[in-house]
C-alpha positions as CSV (number, residue, x, y, z in Angstrom):
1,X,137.0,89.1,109.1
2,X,139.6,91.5,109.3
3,X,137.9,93.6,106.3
4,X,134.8,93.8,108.6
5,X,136.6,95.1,111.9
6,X,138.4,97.5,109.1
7,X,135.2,98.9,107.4
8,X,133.2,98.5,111.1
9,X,136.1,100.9,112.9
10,X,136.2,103.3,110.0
11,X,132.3,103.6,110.5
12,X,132.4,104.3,113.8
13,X,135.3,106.6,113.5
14,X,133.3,108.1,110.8
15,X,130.3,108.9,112.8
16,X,132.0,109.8,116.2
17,X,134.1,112.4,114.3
18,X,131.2,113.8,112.7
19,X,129.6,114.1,115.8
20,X,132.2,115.8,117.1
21,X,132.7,117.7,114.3
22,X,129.6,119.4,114.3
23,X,129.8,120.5,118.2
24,X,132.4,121.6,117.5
25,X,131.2,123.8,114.9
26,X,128.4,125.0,116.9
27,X,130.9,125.9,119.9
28,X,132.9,128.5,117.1
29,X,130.1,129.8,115.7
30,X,128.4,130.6,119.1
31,X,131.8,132.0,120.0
32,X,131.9,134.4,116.8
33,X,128.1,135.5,117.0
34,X,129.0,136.3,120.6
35,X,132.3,138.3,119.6
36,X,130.6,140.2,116.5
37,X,127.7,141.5,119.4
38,X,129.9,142.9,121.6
39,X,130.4,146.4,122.0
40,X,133.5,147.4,121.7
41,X,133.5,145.1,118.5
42,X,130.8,146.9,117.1
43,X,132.0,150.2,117.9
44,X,135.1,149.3,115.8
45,X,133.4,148.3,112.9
46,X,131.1,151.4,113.1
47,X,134.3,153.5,112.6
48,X,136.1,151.4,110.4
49,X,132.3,152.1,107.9
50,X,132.9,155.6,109.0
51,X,136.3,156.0,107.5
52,X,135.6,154.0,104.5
53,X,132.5,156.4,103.4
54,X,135.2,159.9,104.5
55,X,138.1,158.5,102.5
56,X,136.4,156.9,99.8
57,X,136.1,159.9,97.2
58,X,139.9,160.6,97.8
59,X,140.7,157.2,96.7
60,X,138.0,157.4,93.9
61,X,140.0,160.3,92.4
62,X,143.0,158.9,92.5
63,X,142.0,155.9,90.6
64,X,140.7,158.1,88.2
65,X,143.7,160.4,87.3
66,X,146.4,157.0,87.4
67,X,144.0,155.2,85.3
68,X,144.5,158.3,82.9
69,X,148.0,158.1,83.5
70,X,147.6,154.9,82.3
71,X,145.6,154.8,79.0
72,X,148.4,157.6,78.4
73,X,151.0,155.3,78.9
74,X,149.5,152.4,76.7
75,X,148.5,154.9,74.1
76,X,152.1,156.1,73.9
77,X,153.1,152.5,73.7
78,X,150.8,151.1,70.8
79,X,152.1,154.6,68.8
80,X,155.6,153.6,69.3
81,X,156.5,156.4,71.6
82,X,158.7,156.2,74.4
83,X,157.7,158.5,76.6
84,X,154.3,157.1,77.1
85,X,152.4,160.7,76.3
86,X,150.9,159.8,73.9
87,X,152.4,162.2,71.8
88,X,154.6,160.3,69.8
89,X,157.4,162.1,69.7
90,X,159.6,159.8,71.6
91,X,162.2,157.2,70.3
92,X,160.6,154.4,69.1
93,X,160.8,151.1,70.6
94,X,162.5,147.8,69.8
95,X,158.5,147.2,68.1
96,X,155.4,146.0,70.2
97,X,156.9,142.6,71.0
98,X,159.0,144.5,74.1
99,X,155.9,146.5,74.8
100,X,153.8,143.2,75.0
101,X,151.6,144.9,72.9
102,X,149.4,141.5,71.4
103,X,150.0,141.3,68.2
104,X,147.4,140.6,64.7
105,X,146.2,137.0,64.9
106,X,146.4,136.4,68.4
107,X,144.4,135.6,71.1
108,X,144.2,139.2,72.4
109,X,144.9,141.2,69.0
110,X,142.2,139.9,66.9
C-alpha cells in the first residue's frame, strides 16, 4: 500500500510539474519574443550588425598576417631554428620533443 501512495504522489507530482512547467515556458518565451520586438532592442542589434560588417575586414587582415606569423613560426620550429623565421639560422633546439613537434609513428606524425 505504501508503494501505491509512493508511485500515485510521484504521478501526480509528475503531471502537476509538467503542467506547470510548460506555462511556465510559455510565460519566458512570450517575455523574450516581446523583448527582441521592441525598439530600442532592435535598434541595438541593428548597430551591433552595422559594426560587425565596418570592422570585419580589419579583423580579416589581421588574421591573415598572424596566421603568417604563424606558419613562420612552426616552419622555423620543424627546421630546428630558434628564431621561428624560418630561416634556419638560429640555434637549434633541445630536438622536436620541446617544440611538441609530433614525431614519426604517431598519431599526428604519420
Amino acid at each position: 500500500m505504501r508503494k501505491l501512495t509512493l508511485l500515485i504522489g510521484i504521478g501526480i507530482g509528475y503531471v502537476l510539474g509538467a503542467r506547470a512547467g510548460t506555462q511556465r515556458y510559455e510565460q519566458l518565451k512570450a517575455q523574450a519574443q516581446k523583448a527582441w520586438s521592441n525598439p530600442t532592442v532592435q535598434d541595438k542589434v541593428d548597430q551591433a550588425q552595422e559594426k560587425v560588417k565596418e570592422t570585419a575586414p580589419q579583423v580579416a587582415e589581421k588574421v591573415t598576417e598572424k596566421a603568417g606569423e604563424v606558419a613562420q613560426t612552426v616552419a622555423g620550429k620543424v627546421k630546428g631554428d630558434d628564431s621561428g623565421d624560418g630561416t634556419g639560422d638560429g640555434a637549434p633546439d633541445e630536438g622536436a620533443h620541446a617544440a611538441g613537434a609530433a614525431q614519426p609513428g604517431s598519431a599526428f606524425g604519420a
